[in-house]
C-alpha positions in Angstrom: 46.4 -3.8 -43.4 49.0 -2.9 -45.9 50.2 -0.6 -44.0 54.5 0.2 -44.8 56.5 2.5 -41.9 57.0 4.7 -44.7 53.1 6.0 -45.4 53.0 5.6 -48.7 50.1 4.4 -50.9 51.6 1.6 -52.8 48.8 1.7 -55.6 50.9 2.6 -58.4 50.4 2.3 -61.8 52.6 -0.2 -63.6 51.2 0.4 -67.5 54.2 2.1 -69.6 53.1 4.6 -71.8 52.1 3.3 -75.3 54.8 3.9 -78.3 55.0 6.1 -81.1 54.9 5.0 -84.3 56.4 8.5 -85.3 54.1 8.6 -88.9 52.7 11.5 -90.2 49.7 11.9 -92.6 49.5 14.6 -95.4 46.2 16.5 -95.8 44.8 18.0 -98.9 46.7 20.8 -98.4 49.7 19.9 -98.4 49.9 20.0 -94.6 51.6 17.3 -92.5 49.4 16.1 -89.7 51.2 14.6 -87.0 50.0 11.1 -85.8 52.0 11.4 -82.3 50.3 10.7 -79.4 48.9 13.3 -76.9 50.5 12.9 -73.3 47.2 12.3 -71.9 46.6 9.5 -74.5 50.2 7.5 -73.4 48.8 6.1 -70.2 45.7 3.6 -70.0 43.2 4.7 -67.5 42.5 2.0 -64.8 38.7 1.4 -67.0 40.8 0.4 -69.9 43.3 -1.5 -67.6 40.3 -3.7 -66.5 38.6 -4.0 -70.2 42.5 -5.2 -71.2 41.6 -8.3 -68.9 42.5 -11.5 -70.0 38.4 -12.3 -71.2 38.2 -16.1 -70.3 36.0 -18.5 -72.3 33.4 -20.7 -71.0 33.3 -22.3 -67.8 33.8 -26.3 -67.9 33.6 -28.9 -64.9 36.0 -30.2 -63.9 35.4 -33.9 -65.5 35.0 -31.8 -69.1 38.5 -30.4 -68.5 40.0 -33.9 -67.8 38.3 -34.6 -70.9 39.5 -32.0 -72.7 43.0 -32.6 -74.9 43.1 -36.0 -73.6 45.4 -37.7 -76.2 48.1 -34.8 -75.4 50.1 -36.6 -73.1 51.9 -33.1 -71.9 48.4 -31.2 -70.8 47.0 -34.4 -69.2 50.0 -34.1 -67.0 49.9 -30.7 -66.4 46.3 -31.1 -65.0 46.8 -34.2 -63.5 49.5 -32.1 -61.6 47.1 -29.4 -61.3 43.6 -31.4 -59.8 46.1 -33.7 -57.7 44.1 -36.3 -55.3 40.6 -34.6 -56.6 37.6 -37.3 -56.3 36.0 -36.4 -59.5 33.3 -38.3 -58.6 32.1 -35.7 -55.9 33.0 -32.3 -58.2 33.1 -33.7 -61.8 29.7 -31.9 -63.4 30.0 -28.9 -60.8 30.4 -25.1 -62.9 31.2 -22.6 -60.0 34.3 -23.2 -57.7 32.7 -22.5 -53.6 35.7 -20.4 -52.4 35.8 -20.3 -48.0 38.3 -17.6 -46.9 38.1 -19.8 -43.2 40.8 -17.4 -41.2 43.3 -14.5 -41.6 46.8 -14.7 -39.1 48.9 -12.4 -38.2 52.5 -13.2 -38.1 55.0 -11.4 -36.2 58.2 -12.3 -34.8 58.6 -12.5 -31.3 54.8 -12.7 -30.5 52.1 -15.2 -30.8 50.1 -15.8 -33.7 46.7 -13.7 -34.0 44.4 -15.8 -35.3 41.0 -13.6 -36.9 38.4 -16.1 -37.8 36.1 -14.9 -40.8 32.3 -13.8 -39.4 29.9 -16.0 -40.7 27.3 -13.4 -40.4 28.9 -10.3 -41.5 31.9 -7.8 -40.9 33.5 -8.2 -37.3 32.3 -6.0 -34.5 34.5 -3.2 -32.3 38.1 -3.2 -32.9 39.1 -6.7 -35.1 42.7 -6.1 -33.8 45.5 -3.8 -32.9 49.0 -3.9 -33.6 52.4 -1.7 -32.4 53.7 0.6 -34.4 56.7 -0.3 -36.8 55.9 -3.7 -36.5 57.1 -6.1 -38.8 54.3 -8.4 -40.1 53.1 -11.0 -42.5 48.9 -12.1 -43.7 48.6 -15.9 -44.1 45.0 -16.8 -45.3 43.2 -20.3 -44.7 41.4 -20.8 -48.3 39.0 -23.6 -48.6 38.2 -24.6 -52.2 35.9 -27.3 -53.6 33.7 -28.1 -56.3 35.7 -26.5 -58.9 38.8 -24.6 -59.8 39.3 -21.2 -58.7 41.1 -19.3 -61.1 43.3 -16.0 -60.5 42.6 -15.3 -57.0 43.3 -11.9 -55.7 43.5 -10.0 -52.7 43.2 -6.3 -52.7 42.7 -4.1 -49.4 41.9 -0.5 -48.8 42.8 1.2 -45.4 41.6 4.6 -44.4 42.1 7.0 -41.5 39.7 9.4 -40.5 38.0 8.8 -43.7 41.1 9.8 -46.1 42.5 6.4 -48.1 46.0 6.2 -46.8 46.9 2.8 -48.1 45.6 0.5 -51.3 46.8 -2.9 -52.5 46.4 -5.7 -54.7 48.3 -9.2 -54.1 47.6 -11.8 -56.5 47.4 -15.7 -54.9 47.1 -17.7 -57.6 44.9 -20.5 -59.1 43.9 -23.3 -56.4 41.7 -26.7 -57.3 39.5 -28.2 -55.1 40.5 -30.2 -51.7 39.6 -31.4 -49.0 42.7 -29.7 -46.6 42.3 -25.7 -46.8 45.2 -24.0 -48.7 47.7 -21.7 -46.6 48.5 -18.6 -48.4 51.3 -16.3 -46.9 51.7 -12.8 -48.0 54.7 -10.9 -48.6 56.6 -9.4 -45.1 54.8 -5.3 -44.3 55.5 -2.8 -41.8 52.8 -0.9 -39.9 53.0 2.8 -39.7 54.9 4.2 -36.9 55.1 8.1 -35.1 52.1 10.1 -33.2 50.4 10.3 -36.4 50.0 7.0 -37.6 48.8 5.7 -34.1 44.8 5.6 -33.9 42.2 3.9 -35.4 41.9 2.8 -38.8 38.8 1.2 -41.2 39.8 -1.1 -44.1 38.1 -3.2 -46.7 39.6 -6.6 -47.7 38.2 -8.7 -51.0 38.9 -11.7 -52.6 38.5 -12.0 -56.1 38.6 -14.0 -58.7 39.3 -14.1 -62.7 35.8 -13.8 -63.2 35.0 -11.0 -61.0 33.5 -12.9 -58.7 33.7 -11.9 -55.2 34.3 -14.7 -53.2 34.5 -12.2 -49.8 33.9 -8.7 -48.9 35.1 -8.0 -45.1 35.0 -3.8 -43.7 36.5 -3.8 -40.2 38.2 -1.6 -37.8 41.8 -2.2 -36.3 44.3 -0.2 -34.2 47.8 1.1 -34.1 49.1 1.5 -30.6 52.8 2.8 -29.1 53.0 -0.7 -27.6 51.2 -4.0 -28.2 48.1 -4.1 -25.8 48.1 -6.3 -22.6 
């Protein structure tokens, strides 16, 4: 999935090269040494991207959190607002968050909903779906969370065609408490691919991750791009 009419990759890099502090240093000699930057220094590799990683401290329950700052009357608010109806009873001494991606929908106008539920056992079989060309489309994700918080939950999704990557993405979801309803999460409107070279059959691989690296899901699976929707 991921997929835009216009075949581009969308990974870009968003870091802005670093800034010049435009000093020099004199040697020995009498020599100025310049301090400016080489060009392949001004852009942070992807490595360095993910060492630059907010490095979060130590994981609390969630009754040590309420307990945590409770005489600021501002933050007991803020995670009051944050836990809403959470029975600490059941989750209060629990460390790791249990994070359920239940089902991925496909939402296109005009047609009915395709609902994908999640394979307990593994990555779907065949074909998980096919779609028309140029279609307009949106992901909404069934997320069940308990136990804990989950914090900085990500999506990120790598399509290929006869094993070339044509399409990468990241989508950021956000940071979900427990309870007892599953959260919706809809992603932003995309286009599939259209013309006789973007029909065909395509492999992907879809994760769900969170702040600590965790990876709540891995999913590979095979979907279709047809001229027309299939009967």
């Amino acid at each position: 999935m991921g997929l835009d009419g216009k075949n581009e990759t969308p990974e870009t890099k968003s870091t802005q090269p670093r800034l010049s502090t435009g000093q020099e240093d004199v040697s020995d000699s009498g020599e100025r040494l310049s301090r400016q930057p080489s060009e392949t220094s001004c852009y942070a590799t992807e490595e360095e991207e993910e060492e630059a990683r907010l490095q979060l401290g130590p994981k609390c329950s969630i009754r040590e959190h309420l307990e945590k700052d409770k005489d600021d009357e501002s933050l007991r608010r803020w995670k009051e607002q944050l836990l809403g109806g959470v029975d600490v009873s059941s989750v209060g001494e629990t460390l790791e968050a249990d994070v359920k991606i239940l089902s991925l929908t496909i939402l296109c106008h005009g047609r009915s909903d395709i609902v994908l539920p999640i394979p307990e056992n593994g990555d779907p079989e065949g074909v998980w779906f096919t779609l028309k060309e140029g279609t307009h489309y949106r992901l909404r994700f069934s997320i069940q969370v308990s136990n804990n918080i989950v914090s900085g939950l990500r999506y990120t999704n790598t399509v290929w065609k006869t094993g070339l990557k044509v399409d990468s993405s990241k989508e950021m979801l956000g940071t979900f408490s427990p309870q007892a309803e599953p959260y919706l999460h809809e992603m932003p409107e995309d286009t599939t691919p259209s013309g006789i070279f973007a029909r065909g059959s395509y492999s992907a691989r879809t994760k769900f991750i969170d702040d600590d690296n965790k990876c709540h899901l891995e999913i590979n699976y095979t979907f279709g791009i047809q001229k027309e929707w299939p009967n």
